[in-house]
MOPAC internal coordinates of N, CA, C and O (Angstrom, degrees):
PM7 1SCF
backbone

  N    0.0000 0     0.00 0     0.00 0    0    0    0
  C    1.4587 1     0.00 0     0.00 0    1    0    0
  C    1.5235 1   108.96 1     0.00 0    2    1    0
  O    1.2310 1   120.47 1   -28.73 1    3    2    1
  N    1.0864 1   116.70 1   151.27 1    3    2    1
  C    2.0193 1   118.16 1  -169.02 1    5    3    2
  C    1.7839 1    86.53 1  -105.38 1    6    5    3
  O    1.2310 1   114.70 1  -173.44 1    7    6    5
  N    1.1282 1   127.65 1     6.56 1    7    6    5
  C    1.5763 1   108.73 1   169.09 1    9    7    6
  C    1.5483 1   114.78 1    45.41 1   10    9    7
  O    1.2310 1   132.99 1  -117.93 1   11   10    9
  N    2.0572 1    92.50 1    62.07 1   11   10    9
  C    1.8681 1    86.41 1   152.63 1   13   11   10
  C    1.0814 1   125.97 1   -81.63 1   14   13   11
  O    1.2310 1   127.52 1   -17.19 1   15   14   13
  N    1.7017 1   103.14 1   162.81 1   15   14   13
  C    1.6866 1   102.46 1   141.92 1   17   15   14
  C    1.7739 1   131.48 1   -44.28 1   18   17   15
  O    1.2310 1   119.29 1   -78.12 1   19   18   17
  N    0.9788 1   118.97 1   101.88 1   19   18   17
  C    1.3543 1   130.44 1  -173.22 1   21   19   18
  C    1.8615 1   112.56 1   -89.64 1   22   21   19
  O    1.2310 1   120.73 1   149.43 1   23   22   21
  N    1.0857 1   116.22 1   -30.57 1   23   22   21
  C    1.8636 1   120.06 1  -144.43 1   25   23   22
  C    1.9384 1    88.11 1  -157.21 1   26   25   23
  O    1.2310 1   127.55 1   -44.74 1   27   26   25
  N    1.4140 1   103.07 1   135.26 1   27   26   25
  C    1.6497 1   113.39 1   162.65 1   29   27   26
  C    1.1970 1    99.39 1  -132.65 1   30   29   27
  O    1.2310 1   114.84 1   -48.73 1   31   30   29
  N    1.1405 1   127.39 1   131.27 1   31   30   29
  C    1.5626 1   139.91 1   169.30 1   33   31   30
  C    1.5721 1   128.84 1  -113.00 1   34   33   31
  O    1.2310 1   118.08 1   -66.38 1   35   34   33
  N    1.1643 1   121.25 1   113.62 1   35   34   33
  C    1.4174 1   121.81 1   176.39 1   37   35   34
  C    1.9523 1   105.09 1   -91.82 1   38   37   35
  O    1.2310 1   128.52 1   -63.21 1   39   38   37
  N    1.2195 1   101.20 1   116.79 1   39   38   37
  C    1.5988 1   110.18 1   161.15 1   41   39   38
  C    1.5075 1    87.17 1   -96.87 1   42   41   39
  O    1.2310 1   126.91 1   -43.34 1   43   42   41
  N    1.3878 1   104.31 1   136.66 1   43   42   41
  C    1.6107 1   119.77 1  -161.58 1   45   43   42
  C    1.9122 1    98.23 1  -137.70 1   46   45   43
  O    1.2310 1   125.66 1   -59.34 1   47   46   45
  N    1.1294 1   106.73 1   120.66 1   47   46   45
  C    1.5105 1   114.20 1   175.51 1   49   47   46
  C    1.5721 1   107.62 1   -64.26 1   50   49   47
  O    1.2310 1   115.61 1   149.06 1   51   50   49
  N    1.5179 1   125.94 1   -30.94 1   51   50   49
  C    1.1159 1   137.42 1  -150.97 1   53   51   50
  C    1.5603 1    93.49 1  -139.34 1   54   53   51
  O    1.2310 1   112.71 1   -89.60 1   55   54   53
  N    1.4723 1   131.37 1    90.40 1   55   54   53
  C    1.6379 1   108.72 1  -160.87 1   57   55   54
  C    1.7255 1    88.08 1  -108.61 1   58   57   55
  O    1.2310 1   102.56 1   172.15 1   59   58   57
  N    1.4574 1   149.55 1    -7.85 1   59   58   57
  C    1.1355 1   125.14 1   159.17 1   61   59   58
  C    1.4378 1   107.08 1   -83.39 1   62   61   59
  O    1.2310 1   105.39 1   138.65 1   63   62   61
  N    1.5011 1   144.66 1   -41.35 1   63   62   61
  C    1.2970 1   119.51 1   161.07 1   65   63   62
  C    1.7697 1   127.06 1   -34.19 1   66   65   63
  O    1.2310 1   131.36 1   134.05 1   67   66   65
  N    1.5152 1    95.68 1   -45.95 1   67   66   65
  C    1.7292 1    92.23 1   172.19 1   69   67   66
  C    1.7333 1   117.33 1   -71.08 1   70   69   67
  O    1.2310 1   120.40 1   152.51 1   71   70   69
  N    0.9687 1   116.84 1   -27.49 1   71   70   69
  C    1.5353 1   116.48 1  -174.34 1   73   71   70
  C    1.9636 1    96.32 1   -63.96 1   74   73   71
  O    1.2310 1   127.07 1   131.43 1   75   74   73
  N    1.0789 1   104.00 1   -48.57 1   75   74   73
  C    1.4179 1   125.88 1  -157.42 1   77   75   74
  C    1.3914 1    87.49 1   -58.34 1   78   77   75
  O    1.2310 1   115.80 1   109.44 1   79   78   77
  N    1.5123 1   125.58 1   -70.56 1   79   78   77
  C    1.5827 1   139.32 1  -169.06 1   81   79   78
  C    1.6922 1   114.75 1   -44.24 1   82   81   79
  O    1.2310 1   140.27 1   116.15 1   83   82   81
  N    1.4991 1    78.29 1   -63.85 1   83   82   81
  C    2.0890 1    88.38 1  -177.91 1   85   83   82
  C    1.2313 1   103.39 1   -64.86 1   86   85   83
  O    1.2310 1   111.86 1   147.93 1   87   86   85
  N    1.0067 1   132.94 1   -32.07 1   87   86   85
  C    1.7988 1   131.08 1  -161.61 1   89   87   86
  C    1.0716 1   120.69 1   -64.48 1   90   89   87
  O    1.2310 1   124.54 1   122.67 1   91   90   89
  N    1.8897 1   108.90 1   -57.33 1   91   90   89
  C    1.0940 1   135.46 1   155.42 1   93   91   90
  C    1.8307 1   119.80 1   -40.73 1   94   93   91
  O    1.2310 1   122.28 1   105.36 1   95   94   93
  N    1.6523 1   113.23 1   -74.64 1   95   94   93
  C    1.2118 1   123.33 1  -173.70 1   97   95   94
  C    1.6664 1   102.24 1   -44.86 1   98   97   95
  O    1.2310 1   120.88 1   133.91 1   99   98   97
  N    1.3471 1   115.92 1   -46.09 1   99   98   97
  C    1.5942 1   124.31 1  -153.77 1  101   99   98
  C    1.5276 1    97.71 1  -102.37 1  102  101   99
  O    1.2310 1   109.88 1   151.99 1  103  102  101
  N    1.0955 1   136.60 1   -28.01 1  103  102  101
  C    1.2729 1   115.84 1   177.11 1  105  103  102
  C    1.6882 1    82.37 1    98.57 1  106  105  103
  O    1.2310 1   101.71 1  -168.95 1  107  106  105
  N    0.9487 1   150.98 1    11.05 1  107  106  105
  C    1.5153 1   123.82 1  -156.90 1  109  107  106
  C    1.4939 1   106.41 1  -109.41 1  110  109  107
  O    1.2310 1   117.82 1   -30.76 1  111  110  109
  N    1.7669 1   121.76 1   149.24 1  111  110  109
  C    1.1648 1   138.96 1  -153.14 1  113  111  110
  C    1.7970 1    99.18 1  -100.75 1  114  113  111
  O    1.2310 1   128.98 1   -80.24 1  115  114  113
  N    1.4303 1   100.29 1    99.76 1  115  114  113
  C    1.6338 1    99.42 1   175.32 1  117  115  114
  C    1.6767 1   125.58 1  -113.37 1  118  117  115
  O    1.2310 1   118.71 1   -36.23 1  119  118  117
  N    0.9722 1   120.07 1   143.77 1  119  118  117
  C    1.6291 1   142.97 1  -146.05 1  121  119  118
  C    1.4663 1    94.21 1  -130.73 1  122  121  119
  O    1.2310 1   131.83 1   -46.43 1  123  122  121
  N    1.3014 1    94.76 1   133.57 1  123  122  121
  C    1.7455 1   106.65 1  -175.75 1  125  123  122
  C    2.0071 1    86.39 1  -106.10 1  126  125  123
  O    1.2310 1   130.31 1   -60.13 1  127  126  125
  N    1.2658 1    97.71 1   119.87 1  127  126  125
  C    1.9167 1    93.81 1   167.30 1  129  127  126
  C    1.6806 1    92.50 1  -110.14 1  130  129  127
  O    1.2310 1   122.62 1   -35.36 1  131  130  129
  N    1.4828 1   112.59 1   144.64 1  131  130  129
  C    0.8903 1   125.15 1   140.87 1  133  131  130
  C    1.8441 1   133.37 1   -49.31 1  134  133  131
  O    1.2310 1   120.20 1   -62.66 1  135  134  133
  N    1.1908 1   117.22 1   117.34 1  135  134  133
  C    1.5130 1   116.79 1   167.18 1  137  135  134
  C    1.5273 1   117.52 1  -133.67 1  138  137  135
  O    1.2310 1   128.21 1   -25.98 1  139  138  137
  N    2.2111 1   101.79 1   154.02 1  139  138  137
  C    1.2520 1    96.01 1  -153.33 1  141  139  138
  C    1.6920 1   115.66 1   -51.55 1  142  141  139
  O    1.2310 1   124.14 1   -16.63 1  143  142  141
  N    1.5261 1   109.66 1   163.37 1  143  142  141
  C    1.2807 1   104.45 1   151.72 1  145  143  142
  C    1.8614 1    92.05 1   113.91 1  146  145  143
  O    1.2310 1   123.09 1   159.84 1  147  146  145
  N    1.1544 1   111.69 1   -20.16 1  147  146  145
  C    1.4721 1   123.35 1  -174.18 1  149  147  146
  C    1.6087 1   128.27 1   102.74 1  150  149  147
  O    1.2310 1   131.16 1  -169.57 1  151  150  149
  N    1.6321 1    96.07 1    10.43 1  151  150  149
  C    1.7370 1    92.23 1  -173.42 1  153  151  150
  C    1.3394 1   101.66 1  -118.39 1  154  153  151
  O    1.2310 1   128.30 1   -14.99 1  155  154  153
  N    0.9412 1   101.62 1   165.01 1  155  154  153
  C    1.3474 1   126.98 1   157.16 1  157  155  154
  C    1.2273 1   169.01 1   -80.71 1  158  157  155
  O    1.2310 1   116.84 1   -64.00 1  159  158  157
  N    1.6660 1   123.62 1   116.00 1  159  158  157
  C    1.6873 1   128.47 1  -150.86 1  161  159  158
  C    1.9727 1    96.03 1   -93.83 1  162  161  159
  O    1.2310 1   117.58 1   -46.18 1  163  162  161
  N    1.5977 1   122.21 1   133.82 1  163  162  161
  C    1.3609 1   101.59 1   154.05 1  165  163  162
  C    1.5360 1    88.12 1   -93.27 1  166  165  163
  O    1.2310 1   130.58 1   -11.58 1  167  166  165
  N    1.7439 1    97.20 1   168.42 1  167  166  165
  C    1.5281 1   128.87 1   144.04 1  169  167  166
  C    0.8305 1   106.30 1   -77.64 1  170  169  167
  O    1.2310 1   112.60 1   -24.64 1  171  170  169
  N    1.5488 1   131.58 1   155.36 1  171  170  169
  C    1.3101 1   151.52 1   159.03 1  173  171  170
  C    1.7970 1   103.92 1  -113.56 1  174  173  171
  O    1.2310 1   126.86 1   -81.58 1  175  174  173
  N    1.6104 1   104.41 1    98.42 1  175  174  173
  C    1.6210 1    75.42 1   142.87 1  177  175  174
  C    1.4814 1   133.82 1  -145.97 1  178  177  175
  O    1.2310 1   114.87 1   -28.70 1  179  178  177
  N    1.0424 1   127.33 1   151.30 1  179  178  177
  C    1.5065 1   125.93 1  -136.58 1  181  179  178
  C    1.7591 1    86.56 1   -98.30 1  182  181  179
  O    1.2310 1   105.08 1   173.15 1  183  182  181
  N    0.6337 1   145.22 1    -6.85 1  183  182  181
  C    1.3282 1   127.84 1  -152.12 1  185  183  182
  C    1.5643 1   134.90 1   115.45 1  186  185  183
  O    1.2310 1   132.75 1   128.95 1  187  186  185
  N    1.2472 1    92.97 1   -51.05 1  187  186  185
  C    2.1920 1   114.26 1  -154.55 1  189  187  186
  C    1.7301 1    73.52 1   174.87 1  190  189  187
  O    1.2310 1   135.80 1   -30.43 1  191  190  189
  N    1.9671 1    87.02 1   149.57 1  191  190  189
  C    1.1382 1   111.61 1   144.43 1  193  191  190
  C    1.7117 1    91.79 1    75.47 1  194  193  191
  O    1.2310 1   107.93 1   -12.69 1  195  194  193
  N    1.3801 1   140.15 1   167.31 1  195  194  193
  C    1.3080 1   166.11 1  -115.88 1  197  195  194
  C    1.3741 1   104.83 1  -109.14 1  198  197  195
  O    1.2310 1   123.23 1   -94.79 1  199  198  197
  N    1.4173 1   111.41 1    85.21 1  199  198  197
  C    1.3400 1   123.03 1   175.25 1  201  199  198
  C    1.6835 1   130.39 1   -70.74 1  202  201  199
  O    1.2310 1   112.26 1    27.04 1  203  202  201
  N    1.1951 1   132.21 1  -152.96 1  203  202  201
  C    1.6979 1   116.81 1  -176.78 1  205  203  202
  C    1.5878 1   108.99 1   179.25 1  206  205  203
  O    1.2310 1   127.57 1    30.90 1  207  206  205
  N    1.4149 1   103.04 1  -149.10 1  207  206  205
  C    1.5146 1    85.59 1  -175.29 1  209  207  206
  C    1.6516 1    84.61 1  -164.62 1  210  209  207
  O    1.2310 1   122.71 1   -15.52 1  211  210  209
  N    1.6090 1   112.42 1   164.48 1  211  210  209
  C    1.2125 1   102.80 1   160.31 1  213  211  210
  C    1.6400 1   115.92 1  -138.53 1  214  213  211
  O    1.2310 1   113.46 1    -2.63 1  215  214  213
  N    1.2529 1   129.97 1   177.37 1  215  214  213
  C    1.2308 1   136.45 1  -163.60 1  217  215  214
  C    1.5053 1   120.56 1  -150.81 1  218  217  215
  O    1.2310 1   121.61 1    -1.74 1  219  218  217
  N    1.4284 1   114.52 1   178.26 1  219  218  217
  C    1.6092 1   109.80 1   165.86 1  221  219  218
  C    1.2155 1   115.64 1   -92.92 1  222  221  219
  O    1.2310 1   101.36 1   -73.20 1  223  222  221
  N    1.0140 1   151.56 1   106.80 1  223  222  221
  C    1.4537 1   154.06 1  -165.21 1  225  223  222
  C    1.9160 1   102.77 1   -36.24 1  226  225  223
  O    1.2310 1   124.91 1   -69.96 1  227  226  225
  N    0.8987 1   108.17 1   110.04 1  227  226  225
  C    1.3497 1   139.48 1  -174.39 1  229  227  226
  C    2.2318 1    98.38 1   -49.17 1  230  229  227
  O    1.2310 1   124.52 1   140.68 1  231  230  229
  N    1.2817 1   108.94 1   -39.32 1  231  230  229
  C    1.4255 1   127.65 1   172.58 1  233  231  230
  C    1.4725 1   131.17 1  -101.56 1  234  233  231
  O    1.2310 1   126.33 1  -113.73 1  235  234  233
  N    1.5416 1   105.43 1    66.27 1  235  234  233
  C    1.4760 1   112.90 1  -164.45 1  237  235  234
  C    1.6320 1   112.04 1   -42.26 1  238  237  235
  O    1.2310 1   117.69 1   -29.07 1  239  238  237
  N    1.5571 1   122.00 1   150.93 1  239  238  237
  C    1.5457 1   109.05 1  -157.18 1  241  239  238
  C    1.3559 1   124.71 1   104.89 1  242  241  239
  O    1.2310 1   127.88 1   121.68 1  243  242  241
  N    1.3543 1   102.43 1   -58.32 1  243  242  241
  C    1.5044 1   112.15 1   173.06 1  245  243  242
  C    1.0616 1   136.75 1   -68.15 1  246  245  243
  O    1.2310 1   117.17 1   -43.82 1  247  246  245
  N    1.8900 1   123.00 1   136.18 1  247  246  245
  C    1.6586 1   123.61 1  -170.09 1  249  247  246
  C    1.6389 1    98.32 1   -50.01 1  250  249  247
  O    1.2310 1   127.28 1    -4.85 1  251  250  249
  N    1.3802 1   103.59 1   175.15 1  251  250  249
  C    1.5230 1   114.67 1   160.59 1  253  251  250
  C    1.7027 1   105.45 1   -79.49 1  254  253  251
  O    1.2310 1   131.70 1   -45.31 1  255  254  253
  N    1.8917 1    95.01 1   134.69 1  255  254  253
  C    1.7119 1    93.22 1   176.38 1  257  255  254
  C    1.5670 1   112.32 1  -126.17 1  258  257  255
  O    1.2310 1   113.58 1   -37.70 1  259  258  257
  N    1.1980 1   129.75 1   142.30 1  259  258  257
  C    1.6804 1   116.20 1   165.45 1  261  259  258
  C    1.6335 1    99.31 1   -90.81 1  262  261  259
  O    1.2310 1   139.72 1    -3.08 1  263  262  261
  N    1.1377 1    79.35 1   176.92 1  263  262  261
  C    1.9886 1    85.26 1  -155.91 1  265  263  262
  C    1.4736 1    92.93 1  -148.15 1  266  265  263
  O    1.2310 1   105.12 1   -62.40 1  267  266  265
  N    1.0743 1   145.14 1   117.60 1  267  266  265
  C    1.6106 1   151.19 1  -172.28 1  269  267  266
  C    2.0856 1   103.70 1   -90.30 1  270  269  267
  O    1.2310 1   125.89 1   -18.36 1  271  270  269
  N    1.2769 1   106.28 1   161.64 1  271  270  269
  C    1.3781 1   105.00 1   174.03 1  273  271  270
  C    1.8037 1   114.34 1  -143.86 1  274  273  271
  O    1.2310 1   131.58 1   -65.47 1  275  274  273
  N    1.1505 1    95.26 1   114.53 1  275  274  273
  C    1.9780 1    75.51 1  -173.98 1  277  275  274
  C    1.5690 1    98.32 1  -109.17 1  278  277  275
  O    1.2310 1   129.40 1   -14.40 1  279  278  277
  N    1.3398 1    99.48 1   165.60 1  279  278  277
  C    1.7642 1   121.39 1  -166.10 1  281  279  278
  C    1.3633 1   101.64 1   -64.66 1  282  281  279
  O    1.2310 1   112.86 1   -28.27 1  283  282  281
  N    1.1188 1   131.09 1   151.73 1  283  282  281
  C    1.3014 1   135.81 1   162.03 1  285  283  282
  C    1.5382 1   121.15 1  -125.84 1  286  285  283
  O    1.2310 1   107.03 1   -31.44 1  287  286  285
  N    1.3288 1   141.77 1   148.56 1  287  286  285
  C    1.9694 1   122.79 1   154.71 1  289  287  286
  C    1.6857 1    95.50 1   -82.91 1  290  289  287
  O    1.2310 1   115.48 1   133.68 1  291  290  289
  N    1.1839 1   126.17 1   -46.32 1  291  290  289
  C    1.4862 1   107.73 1   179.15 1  293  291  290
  C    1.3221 1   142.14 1  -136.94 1  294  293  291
  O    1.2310 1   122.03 1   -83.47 1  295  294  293
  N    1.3789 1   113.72 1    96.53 1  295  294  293
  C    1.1686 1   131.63 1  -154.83 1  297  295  294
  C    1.3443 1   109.64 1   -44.25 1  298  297  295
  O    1.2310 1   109.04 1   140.50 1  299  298  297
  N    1.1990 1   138.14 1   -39.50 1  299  298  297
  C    1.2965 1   146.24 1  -156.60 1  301  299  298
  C    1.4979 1   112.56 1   -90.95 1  302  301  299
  O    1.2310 1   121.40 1   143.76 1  303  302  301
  N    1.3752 1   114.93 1   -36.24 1  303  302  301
  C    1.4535 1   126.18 1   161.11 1  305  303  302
  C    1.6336 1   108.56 1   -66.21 1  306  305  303
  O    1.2310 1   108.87 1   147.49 1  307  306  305
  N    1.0168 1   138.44 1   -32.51 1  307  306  305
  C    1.6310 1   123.12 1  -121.96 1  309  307  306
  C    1.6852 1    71.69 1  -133.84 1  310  309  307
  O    1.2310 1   108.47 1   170.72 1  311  310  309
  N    1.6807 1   139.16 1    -9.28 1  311  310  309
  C    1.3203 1   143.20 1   133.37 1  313  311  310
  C    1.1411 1   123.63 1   -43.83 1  314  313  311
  O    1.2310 1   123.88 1   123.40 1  315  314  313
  N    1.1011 1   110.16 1   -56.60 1  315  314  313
  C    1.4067 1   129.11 1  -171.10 1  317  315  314
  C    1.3067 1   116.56 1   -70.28 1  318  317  315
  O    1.2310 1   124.00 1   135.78 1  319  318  317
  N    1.8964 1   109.93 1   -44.22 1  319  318  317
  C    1.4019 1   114.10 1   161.75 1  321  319  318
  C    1.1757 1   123.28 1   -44.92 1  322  321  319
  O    1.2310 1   115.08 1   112.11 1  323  322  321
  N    1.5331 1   126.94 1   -67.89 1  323  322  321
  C    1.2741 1   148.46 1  -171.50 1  325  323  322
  C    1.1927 1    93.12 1   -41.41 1  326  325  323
  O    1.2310 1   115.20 1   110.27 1  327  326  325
  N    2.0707 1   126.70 1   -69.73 1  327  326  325
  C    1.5025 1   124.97 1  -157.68 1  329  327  326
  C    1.8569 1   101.89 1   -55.55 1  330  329  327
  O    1.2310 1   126.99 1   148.67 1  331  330  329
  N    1.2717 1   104.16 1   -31.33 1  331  330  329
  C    2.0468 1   108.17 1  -176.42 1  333  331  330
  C    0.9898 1   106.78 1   -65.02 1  334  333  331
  O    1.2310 1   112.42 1   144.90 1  335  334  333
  N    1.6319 1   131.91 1   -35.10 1  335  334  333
  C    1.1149 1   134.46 1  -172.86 1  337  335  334
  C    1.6627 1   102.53 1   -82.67 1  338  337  335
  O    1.2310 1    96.64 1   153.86 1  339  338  337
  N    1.0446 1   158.92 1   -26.14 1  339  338  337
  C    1.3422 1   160.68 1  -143.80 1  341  339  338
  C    1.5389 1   135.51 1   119.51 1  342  341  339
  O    1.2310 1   132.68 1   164.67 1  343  342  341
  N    1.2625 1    93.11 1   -15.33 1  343  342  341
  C    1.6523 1   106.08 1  -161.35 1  345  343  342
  C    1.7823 1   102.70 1   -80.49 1  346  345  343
  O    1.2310 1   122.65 1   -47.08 1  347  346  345
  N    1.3188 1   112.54 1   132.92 1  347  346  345
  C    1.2345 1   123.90 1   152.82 1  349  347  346
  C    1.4874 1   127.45 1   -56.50 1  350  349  347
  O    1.2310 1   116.23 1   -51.78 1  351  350  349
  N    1.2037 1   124.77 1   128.22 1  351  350  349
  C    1.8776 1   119.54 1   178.75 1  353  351  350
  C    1.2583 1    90.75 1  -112.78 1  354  353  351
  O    1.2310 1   142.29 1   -59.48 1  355  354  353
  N    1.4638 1    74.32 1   120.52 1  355  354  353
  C    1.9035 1    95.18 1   175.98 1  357  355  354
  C    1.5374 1   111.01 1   -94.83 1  358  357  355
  O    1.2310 1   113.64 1   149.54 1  359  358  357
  N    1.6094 1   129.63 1   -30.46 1  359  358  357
  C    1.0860 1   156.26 1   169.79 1  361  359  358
  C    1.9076 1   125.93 1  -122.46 1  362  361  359
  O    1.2310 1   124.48 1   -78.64 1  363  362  361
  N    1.0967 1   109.01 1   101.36 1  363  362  361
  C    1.4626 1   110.99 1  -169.60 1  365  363  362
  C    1.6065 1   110.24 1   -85.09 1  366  365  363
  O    1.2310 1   126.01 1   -31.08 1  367  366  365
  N    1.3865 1   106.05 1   148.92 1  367  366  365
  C    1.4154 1   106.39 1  -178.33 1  369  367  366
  C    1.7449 1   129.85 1   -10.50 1  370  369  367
  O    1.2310 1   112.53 1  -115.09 1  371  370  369
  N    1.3373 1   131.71 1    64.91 1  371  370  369
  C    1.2691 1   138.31 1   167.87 1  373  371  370
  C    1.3867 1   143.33 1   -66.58 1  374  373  371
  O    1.2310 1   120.64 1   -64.77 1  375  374  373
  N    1.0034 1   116.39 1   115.23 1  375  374  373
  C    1.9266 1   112.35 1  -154.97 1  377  375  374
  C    1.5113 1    92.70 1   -76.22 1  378  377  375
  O    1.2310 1   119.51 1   -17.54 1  379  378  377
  N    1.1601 1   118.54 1   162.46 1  379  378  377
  C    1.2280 1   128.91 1  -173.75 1  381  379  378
  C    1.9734 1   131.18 1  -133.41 1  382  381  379
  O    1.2310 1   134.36 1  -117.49 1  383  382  381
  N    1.3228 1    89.84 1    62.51 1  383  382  381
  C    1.4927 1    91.53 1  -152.81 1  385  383  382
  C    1.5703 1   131.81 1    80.74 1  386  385  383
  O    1.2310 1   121.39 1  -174.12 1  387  386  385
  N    1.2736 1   114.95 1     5.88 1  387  386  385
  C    1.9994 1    89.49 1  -177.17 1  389  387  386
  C    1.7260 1    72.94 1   116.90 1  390  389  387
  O    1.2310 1   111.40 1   125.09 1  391  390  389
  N    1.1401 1   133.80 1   -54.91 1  391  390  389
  C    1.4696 1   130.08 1  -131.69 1  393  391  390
  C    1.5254 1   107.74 1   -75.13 1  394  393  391
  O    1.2310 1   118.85 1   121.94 1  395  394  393
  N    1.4956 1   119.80 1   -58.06 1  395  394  393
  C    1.1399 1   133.51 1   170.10 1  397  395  394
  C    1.5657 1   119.82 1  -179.69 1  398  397  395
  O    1.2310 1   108.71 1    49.24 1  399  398  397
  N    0.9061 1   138.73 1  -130.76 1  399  398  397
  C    1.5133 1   139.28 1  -176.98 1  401  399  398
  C    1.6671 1   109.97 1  -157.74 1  402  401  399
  O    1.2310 1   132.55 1   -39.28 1  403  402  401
  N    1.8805 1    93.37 1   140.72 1  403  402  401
  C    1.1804 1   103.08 1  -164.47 1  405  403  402
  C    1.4088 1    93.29 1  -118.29 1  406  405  403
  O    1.2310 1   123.10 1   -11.40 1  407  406  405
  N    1.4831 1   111.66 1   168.60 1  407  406  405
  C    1.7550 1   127.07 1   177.87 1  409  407  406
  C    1.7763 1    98.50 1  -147.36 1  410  409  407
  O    1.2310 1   114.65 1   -31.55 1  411  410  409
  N    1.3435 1   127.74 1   148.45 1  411  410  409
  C    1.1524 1   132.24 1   175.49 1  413  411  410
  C    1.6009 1    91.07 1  -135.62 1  414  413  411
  O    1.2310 1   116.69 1   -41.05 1  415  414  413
  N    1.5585 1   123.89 1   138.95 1  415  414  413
  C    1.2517 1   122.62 1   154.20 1  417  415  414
  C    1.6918 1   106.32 1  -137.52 1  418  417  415
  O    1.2310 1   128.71 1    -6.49 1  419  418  417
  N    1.1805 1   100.83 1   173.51 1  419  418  417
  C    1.7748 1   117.19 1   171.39 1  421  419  418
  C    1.2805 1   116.02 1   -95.79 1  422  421  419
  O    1.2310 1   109.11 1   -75.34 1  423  422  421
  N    1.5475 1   138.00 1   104.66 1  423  422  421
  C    1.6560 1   132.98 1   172.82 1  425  423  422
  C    1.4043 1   103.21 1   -53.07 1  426  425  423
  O    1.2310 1   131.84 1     3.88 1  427  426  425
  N    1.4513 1    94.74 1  -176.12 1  427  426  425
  C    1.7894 1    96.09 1  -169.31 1  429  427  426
  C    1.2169 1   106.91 1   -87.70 1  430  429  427
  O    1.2310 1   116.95 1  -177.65 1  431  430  429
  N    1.6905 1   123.40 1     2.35 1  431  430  429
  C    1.7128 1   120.38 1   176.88 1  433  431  430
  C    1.2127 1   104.78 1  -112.19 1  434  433  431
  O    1.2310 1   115.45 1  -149.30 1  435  434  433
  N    1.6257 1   126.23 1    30.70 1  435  434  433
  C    0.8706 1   140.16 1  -177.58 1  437  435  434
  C    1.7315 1   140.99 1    45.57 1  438  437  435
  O    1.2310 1   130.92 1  -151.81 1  439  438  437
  N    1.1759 1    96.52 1    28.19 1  439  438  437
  C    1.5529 1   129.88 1   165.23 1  441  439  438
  C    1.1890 1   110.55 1   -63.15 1  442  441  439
  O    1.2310 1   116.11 1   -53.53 1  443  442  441
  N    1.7639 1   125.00 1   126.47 1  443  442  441
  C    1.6084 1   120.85 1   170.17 1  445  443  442
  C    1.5197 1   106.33 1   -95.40 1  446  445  443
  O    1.2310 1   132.52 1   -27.49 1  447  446  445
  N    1.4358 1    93.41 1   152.51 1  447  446  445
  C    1.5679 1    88.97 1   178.63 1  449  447  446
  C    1.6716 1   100.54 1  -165.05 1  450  449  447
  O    1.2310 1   115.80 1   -35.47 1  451  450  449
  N    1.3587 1   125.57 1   144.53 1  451  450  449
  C    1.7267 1   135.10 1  -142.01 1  453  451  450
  C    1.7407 1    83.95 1  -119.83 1  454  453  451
  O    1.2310 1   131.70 1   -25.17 1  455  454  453
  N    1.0942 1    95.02 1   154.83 1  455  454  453
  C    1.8583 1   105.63 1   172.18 1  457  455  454
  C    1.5866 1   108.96 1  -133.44 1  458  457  455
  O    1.2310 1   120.26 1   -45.14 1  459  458  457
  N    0.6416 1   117.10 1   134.86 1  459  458  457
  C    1.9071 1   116.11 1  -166.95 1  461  459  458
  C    1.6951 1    92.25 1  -134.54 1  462  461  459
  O    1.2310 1   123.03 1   -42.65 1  463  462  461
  N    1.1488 1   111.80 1   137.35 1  463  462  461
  C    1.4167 1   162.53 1  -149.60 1  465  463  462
  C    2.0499 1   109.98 1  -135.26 1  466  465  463
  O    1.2310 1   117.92 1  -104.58 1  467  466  465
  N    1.4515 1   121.56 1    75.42 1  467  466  465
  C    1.7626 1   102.83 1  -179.98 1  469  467  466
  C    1.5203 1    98.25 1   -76.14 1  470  469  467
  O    1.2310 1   137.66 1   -23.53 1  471  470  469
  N    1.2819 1    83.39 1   156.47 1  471  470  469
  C    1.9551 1   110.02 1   165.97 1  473  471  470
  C    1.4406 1   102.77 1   -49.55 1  474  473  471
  O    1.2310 1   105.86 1   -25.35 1  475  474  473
  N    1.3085 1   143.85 1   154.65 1  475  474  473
  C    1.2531 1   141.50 1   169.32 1  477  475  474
  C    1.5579 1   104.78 1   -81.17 1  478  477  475
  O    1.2310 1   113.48 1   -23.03 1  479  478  477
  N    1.2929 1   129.94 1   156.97 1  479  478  477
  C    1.0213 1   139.50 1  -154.01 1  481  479  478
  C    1.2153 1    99.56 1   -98.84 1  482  481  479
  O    1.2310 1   111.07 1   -53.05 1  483  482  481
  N    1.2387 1   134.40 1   126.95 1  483  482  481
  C    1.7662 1   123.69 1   169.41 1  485  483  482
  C    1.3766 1   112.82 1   178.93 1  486  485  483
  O    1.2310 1   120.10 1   180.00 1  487  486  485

């Protein structure tokens, strides 16, 4: 696998100001999904090309951040790599609905960056 960018995510301090902004500026088609617990996931989709999602920033306080996700075959290795290599895991292998499993870590120049893992198809 060449490990694209697959997923962009905005944790948004303000997530109807952001829906409102991007939607507008971008033209882009957003979908409120329900997730457990009572809150709420948008869809992002742009059109073509590498869609995302947005949210309420999970860390009340915090600026609004986009957060990138690249493909992985194995999430659990390619975790494990990253933490050997330097990287902090801020989020460890997390299933994601049925969908597949996510990982977020910190590089050593302190860059975040998500690794996504799909469900196998069958």
């Amino acid at each position: 696998m060449a490990n694209p960018f697959v997923h962009i995510e905005l944790s948004s301090a303000d997530l109807p100001a952001s829906k409102a902004f991007y939607g507008a500026l971008f033209d882009w088609k957003l979908q409120d999904v329900p997730m457990p617990g009572g809150a709420t996931y948008t869809m992002i989709d742009v059109g073509g090309g590498t869609g995302g999602g947005m949210l309420v920033s999970p860390a009340p306080g915090t600026p609004s951040t986009w957060l990138p996700y690249v493909a992985v075959d194995d999430l659990k290795a390619s975790t494990a790599k990253a933490a050997a290599m330097g990287a902090t895991v801020m989020m460890d292998n997390q299933e994601v609905m049925g969908m597949g499993w996510l990982s977020v870590f910190r590089d050593p120049t302190g860059a975040l960056l998500g690794m996504w893992q799909a469900k196998a198809a069958g």
